[in-house]
C-alpha positions, -999 to 999 in steps of 0.1 A, spaced: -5 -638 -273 -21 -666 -254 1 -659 -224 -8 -622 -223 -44 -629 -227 -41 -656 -192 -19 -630 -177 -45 -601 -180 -70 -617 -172 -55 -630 -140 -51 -592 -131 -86 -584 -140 -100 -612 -114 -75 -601 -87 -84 -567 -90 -119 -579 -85 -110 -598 -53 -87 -571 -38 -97 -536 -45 -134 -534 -41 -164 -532 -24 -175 -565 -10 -215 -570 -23 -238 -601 -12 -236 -634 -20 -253 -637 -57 -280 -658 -43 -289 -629 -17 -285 -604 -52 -304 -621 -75 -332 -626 -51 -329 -591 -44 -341 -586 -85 -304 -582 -98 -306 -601 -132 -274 -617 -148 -264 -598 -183 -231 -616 -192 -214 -649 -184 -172 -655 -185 -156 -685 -181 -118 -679 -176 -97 -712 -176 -66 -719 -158 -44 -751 -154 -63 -770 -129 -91 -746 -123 -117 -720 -141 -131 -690 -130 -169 -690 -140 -178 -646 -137 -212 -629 -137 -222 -598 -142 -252 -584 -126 -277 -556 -132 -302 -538 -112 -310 -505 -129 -276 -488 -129 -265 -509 -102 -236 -531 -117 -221 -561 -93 -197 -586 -103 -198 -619 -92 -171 -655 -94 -175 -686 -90 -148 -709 -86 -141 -744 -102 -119 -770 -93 -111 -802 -116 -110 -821 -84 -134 -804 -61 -159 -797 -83 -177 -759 -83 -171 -738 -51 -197 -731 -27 -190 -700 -18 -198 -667 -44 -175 -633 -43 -192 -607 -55 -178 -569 -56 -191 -535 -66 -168 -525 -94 
């Protein structure tokens, strides 16, 4: 159960990355009035996914963060138009 659970969820987040819309960095979005409705944190073995979702309106953007037990939190922000 635990393994289907990491597995779908590692489809979810490369569908994020691959098949849409590239958006702003979140930064850029929230400053542009976007406010953050939901928080994720998916783990992995030696690093997590931290996910945001966004709102503006209707407008919905998705946005990850990644962090790495060694490096620390990435600096840069994917965000996607699902």
């Amino acid at each position: 159960m635990i393994i289907m659970k990491k597995i779908l969820q590692i489809v979810v987040i490369s569908l994020f990355l691959c098949n849409f819309t590239y958006a702003d960095t979140m930064e850029e979005l929230l400053n542009n009035k976007y406010k953050i409705t939901k928080e994720e944190l998916v783990k992995f073995d030696r690093y997590a996914q931290k996910i945001f979702t966004l709102k503006k309106g209707k407008q919905v953007k998705i946005c990850t963060i990644e962090i790495h037990q060694v490096y620390g939190v990435s600096s840069n922000t994917k965000c996607v138009t699902p």
